[in-house]
N, C-alpha and C positions, 0 to 999 in steps of 0.2 A: 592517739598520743598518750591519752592516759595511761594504756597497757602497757607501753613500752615505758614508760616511766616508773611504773609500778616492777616491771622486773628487772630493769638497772637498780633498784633500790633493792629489794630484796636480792639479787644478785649478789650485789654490795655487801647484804647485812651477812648472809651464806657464806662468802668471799672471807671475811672480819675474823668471822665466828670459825672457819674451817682454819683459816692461817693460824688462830690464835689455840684453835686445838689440836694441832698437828704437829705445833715448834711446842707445844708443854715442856714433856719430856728431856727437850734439850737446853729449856730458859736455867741460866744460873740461878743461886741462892739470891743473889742482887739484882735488883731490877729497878728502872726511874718508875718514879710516879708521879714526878711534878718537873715541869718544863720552864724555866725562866722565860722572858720576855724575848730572849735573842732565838731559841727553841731549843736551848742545853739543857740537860738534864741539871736539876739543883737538890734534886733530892731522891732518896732513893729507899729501897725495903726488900721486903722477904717476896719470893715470887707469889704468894698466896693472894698478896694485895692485890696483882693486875688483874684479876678477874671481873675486879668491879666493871672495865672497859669493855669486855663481850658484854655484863649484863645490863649495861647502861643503852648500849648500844641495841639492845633487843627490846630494852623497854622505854627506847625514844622511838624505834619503828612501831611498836605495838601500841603508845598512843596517837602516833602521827595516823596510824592506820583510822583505829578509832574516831578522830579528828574529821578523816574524810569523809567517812561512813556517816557519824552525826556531829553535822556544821555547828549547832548549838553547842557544842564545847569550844568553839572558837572564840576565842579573844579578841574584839572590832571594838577600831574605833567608833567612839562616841557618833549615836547618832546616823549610823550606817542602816538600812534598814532591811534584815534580813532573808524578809518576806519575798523580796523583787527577785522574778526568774533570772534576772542577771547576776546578782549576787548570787544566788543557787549555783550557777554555775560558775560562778570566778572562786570560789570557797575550797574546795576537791582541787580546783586546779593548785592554787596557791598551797594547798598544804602540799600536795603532793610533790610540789618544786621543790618546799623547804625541805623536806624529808630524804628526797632525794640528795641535795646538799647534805644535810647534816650525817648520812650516810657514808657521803666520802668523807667528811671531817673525820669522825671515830672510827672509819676505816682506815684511813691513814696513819690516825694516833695509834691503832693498835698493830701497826703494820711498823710503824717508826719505831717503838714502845720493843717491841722483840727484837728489831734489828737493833737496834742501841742495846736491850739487854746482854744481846749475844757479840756484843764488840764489833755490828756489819754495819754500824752506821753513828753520828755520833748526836744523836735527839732529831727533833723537829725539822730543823733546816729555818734560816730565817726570813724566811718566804710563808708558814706556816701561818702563822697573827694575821700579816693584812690579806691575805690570799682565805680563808677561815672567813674571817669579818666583810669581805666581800660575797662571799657566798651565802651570807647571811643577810646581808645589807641591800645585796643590789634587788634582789627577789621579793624582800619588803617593802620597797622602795616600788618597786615597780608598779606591787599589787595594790598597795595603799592609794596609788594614782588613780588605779583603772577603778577603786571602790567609791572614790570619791563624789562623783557626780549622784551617788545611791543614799549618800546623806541624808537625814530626814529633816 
């Protein structure tokens, strides 16, 4: 399960990074770089700015990777105790969730992000926020339960 998780995510991040460098050449002078609350574009700039979203996006997968590899960069709650083979293995799995989530989020934004540049779309859509915040939320949510009993 983990394999296959790991190459939907990097899949994902190849996917991002290939659509974002392939429409370059045809993104206008104007581009959004900031999305209101409803997911309209509110503000906008020169296309040089979007870049920041492939490289944001390559260096949340590259410490989410990190993250997996060594658990002690994780961030637990208080009190969790990291020592127990159960924990060892609920650690890899939970990053590995988030990562894959946050993969589709910046794959999106930067898939939305050209389409709205190029007049194919018109922002986010507003399903973006709570659909994002769920993908975040429910996986946290989940793993924070199953660590629970590992409390010291």
């Amino acid at each position: 399960m983990l394999h296959i998780r790991e190459l939907f995510s990097f899949g994902l991040l190849l996917a991002a990074i290939g659509f974002f460098a392939s429409h370059w050449q045809e993104l206008p002078n104007r581009v959004p770089i900031h999305y209101g609350i409803s997911g309209e574009p509110d503000r906008w700039s020169s296309k040089d700015s979007l870049w920041i979203l492939p490289v944001v996006t390559l260096g949340a997968y590259l410490l989410l990777t990190l993250s997996i590899r060594f658990p002690f960069l994780i961030n637990l709650p208080s009190g969790v105790d990291r020592e127990q083979p159960e924990v060892k293995a609920i650690l890899p799995s939970m990053m590995g969730v988030l990562k894959l989530a946050l993969m589709m989020i910046l794959g999106y934004l930067i898939w939305a992000s050209v389409q709205t540049a190029m007049g194919q779309a018109n922002g986010l859509g507003r399903a973006f926020l709570p659909v994002s915040l769920l993908l975040i939320a429910v996986p946290i949510l989940y793993y924070w339960r199953l660590l629970k009993p590992y409390r010291k």
